[in-house]
C-alpha positions as CSV (number, residue, x, y, z in Angstrom):
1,X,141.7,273.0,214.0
2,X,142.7,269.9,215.6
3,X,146.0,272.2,217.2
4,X,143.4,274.8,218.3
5,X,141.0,272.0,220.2
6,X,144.6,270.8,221.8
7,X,145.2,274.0,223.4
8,X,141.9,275.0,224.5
9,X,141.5,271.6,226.3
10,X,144.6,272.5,228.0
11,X,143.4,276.2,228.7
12,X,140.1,274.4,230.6
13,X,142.4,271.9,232.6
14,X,144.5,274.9,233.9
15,X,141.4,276.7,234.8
16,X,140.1,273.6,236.3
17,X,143.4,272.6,238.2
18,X,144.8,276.5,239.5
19,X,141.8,277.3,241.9
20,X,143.1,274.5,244.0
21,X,146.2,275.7,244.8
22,X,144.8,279.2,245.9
23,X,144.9,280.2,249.3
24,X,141.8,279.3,251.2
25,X,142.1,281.3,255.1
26,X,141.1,284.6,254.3
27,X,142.1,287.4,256.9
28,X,139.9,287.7,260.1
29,X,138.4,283.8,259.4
30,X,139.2,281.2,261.6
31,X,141.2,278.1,260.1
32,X,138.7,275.6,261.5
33,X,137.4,273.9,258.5
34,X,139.5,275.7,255.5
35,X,142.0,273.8,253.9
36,X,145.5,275.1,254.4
37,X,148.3,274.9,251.8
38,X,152.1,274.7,253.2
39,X,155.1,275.2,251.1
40,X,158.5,273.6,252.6
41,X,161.0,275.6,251.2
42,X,164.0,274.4,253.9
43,X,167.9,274.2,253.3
44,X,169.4,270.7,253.0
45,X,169.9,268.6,255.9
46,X,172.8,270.2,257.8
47,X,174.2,270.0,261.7
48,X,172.5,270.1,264.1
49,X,169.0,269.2,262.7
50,X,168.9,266.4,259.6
51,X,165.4,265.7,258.5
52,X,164.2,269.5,258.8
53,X,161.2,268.2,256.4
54,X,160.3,265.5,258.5
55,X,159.8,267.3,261.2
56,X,158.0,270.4,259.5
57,X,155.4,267.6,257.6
58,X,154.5,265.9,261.4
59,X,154.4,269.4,263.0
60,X,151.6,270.7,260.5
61,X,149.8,267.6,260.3
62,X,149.2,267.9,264.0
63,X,148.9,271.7,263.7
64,X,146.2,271.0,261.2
65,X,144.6,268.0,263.1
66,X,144.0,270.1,266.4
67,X,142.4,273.1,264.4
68,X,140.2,270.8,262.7
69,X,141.5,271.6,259.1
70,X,142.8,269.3,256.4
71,X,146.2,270.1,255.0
72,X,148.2,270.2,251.9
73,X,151.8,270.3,252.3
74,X,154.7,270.0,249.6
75,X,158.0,270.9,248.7
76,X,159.0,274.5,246.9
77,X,160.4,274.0,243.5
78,X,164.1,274.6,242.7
79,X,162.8,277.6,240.8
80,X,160.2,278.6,242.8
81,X,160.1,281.7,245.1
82,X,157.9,280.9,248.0
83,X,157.4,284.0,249.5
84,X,156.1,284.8,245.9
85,X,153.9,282.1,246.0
86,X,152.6,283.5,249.4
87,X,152.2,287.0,247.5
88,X,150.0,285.4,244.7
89,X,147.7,283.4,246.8
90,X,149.3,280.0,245.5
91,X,150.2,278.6,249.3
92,X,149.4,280.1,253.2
93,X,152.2,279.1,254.6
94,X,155.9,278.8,254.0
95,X,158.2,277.0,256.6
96,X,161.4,279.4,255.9
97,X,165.2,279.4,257.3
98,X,165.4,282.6,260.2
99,X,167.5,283.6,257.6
100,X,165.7,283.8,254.3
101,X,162.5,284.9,256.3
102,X,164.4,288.4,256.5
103,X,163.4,288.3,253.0
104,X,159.9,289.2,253.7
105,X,157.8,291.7,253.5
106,X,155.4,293.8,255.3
107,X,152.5,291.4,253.7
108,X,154.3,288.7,255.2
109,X,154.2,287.5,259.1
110,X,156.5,285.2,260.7
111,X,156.1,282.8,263.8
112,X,158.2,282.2,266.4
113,X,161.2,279.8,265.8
114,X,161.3,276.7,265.5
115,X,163.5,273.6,266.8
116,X,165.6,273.6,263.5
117,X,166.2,277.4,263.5
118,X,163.0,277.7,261.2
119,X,159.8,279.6,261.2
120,X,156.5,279.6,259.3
121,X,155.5,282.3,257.1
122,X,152.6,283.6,256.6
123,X,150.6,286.2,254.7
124,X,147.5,286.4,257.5
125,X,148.1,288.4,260.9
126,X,145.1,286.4,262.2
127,X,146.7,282.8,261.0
128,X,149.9,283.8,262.8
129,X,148.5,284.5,265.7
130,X,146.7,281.3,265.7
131,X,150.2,279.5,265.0
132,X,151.7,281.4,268.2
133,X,149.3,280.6,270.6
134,X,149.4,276.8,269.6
135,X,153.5,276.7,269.3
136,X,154.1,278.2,272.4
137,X,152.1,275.3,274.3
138,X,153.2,272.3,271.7
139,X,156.7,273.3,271.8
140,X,156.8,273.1,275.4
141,X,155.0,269.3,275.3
142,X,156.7,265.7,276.0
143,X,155.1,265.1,272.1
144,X,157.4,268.0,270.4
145,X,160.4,266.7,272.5
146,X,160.0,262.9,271.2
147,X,159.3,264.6,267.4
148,X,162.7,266.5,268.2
149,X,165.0,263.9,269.0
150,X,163.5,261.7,266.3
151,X,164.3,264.5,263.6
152,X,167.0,265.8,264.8
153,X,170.0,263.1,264.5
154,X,172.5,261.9,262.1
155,X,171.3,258.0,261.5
156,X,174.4,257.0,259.0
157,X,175.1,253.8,260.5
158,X,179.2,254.0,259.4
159,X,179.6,257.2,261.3
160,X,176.9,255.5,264.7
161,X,178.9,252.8,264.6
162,X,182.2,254.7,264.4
163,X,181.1,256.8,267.6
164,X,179.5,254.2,269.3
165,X,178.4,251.2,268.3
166,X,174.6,251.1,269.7
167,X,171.6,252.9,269.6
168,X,168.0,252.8,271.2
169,X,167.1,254.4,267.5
170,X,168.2,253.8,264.5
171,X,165.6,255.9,262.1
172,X,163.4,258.5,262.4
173,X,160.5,255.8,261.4
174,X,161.5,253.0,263.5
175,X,158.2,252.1,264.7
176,X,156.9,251.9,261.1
177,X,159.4,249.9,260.0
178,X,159.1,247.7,263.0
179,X,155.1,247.1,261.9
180,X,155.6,247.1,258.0
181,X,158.3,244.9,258.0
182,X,155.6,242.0,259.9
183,X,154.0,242.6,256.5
184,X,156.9,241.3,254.6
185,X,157.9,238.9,257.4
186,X,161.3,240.9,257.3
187,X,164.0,241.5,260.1
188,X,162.6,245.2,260.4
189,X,166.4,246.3,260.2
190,X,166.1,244.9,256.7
191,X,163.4,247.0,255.5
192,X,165.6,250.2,257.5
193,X,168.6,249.2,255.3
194,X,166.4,249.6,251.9
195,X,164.8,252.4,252.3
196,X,168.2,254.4,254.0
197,X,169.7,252.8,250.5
198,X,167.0,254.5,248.7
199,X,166.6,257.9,250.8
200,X,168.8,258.3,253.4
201,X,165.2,258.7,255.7
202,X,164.8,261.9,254.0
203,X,160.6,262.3,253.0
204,X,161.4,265.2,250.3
205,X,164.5,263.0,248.4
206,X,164.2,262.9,244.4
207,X,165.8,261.0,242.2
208,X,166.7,262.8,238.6
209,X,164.0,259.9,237.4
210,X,161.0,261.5,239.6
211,X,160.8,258.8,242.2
212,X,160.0,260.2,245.6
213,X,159.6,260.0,249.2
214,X,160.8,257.4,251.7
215,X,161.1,254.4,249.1
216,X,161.9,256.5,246.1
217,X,158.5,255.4,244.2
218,X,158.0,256.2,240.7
219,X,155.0,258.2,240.7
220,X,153.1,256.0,237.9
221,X,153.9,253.0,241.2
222,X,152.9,255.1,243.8
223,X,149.5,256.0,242.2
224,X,148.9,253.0,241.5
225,X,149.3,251.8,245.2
226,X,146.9,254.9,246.0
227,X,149.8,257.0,247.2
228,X,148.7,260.8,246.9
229,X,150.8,262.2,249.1
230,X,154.3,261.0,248.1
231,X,156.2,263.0,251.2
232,X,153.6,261.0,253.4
233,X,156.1,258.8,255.4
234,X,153.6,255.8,255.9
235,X,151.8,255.6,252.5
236,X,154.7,256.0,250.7
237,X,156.5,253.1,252.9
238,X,153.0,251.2,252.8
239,X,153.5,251.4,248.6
240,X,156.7,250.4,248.7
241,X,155.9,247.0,251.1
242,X,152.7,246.2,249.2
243,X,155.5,246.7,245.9
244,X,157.8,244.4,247.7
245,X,155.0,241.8,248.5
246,X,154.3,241.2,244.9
247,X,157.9,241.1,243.9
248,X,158.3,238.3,246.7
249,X,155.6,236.6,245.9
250,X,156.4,236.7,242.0
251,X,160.0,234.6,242.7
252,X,158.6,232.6,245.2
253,X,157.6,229.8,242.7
254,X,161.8,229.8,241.4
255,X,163.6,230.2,244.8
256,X,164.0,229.2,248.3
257,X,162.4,231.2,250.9
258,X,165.8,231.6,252.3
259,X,167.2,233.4,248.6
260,X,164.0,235.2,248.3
261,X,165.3,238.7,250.3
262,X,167.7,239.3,247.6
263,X,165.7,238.2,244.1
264,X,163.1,240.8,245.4
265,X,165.9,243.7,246.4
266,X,167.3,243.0,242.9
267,X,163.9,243.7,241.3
268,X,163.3,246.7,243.4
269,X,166.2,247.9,241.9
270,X,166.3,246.9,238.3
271,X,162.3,245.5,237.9
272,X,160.7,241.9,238.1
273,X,161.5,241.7,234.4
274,X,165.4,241.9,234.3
275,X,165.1,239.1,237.0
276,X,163.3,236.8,235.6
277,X,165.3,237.0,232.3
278,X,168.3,235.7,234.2
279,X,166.3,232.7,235.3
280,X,164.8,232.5,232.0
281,X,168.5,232.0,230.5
282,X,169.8,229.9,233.4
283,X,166.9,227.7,232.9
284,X,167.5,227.6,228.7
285,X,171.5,227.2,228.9
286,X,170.8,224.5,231.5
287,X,172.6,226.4,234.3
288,X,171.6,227.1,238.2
289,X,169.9,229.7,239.3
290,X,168.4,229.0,242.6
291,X,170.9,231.7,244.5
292,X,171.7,234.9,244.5
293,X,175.4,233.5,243.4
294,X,174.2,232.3,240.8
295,X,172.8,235.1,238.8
296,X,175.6,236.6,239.6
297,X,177.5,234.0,237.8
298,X,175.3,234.7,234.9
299,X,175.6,237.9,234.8
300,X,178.8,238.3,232.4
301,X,176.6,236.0,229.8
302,X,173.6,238.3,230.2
303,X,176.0,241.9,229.0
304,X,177.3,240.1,225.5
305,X,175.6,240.3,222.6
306,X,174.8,236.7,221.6
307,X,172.2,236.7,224.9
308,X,169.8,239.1,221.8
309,X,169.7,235.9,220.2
310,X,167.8,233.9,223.4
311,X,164.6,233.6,222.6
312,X,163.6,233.4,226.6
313,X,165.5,236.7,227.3
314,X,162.6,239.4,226.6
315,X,164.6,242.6,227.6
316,X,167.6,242.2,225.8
317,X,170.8,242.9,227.7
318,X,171.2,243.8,231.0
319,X,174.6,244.6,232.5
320,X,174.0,244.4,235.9
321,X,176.4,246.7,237.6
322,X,174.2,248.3,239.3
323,X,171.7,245.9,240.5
324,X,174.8,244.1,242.3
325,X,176.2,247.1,244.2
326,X,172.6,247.8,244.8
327,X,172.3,244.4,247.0
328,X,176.2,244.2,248.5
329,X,175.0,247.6,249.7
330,X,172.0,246.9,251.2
331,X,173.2,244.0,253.0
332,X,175.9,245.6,254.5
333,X,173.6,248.5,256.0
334,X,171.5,245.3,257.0
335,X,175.0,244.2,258.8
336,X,175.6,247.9,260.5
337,X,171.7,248.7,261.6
338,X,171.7,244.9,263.1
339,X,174.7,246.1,265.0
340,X,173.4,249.2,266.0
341,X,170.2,247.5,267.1
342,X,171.2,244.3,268.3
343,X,168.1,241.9,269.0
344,X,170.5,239.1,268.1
345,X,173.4,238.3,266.4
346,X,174.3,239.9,262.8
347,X,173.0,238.0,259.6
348,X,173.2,238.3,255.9
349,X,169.8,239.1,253.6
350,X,169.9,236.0,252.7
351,X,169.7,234.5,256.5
352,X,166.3,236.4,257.2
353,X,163.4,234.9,259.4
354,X,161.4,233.3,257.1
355,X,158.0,233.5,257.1
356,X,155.7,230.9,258.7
């Protein structure tokens, strides 16, 4: 009985959940006021466009925002077939290759192309003509120009610096950065060198542990920082920093302001908890831990077995490896975006502004 209440509750959720991913613009209605559901079903980042899904989320949104409509946008599964998604009624839209749109069908209508050799799908004659009439002016504006040549570089820093050395850009997201990093009362190159660490600027990266979107948030974080949206470039950076903000001001009490910077990029990485167990021990076996060194130092103590016996250490062992290449390596992309971008001379994490 109790196996029989199990799946009918799940039944009723599925029945609850599936009308709202149907497809909401019936043929001969305008958009205005229905909710549109996009499917990015793009091919990784290749010459001579990198952040294809970048620019496809920022081109709907202000599709959607001058036809008065809200919008739903998210990424195809590896599985998935989107044009059989458009078929069933599951999504409006699907921003296709020019190549795999050859794949569709009668049912299906296509737009013109787009910057990155792309073109929206659609099963609605009436929606595509809609599209047209608004791409041919949009694509033509100063606004779709500046979205262009903010989507459409390579920002690794090795190879910039390699062909040049400077930059007037160094991200597709500079100007968040730039006010997000105020928050934290970080160099804003800082912030650029964690989140390229932790997704190359891409909005659609995943990890093979579910965490998504610019700063690679587990979705159990993100919700809880009210991020719905996880390819949303600003909430999931404004997660991320509010994240950041409680791991700083969790070390503050233990370290200097001028450490700080690397305690909290360490916990990004490997949580608050692994952390503080290294202070725990330092503090216990009567050895420093007021710098970065120096967890480092401890860090051979911390992967034997005798640290089980500590009564301060809560988690148990923790190797490390990771967590250390995980700072070296932001720090040096710190190094190469200051050089890129060079306000003033290059400094370490550790040397960052501090707050007032």
């Amino acid at each position: 009985m109790r196996h029989f209440l199990r799946c009918l509750l799940l039944v009723v959720l599925l029945l609850l959940v599936a009308p709202m991913r149907t497809r909401r613009v019936p043929d001969g209605d305008s958009i205005r006021g229905a909710c549109l559901f996009c499917t990015l079903a793009l091919p990784p980042a290749h010459a001579p466009f990198y952040y294809a899904a970048g620019y496809h989320y920022e081109l709907l949104k202000a599709f959607a925002a001058e036809h008065g409509c809200p919008v739903d946008i998210r990424l195809a599964g590896p599985e998935e077939s989107p044009l059989d998604s458009l078929l069933e009624d599951c999504t409006d839209l699907v921003a296709l290759s020019l190549r795999d749109s050859a794949l569709a069908s009668r049912s299906h209508f296509a737009s013109q192309a787009l910057a990155d050799s792309s073109v929206w799908v659609v099963g609605n004659a009436d929606l595509r003509k809609e599209i047209n009439i608004w791409l041919s002016h949009y694509l033509n504006s100063p606004e779709h120009q500046q979205l262009r040549e903010r989507f459409s570089p390579n920002y690794d820093p090795v190879k910039r610096l390699a062909a040049s050395g400077r930059s007037s850009r160094i991200s597709p997201y500079d100007d968040l950065f730039r006010r997000y990093a105020g928050i934290l009362g970080w160099d804003w190159r800082l912030l650029t060198a964690l989140v390229w660490q932790e997704s190359k600027f891409h909005i659609e990266a995943r990890s093979y542990r579910g965490a998504a979107g610019l700063m690679q948030m587990m979705p159990s974080t993100a919700l809880r920082h009210g991020v719905e949206d996880p390819l949303d470039p600003e909430a999931n950076l404004a997660a991320g920093v509010r994240y950041l903000e409680r791991l700083e001001r969790f070390f503050a009490p233990y370290v200097s302001r001028e450490e700080l910077p690397k305690f909290t990029l360490a916990a990004y990485n490997a949580g608050e908890g692994r952390i503080l167990d290294c202070i725990r021990y330092a503090a216990a076996a009567g050895k420093p831990a007021d710098t970065w060194e120096d967890i480092q130092a401890l860090l051979p103590d911390m992967r034997e077995e005798s640290i089980l016996q500590v009564d301060t250490v809560r988690l148990g062992i923790f190797k490390g490896y990771e967590t250390l290449r995980y700072v070296d390596s932001v720090d040096s992309l710190y190094r190469a975006f200051r050089l890129l971008s060079p306000d003033a001379a290059p400094r370490a994490v550790s040397d960052t502004i501090p707050r007032n």
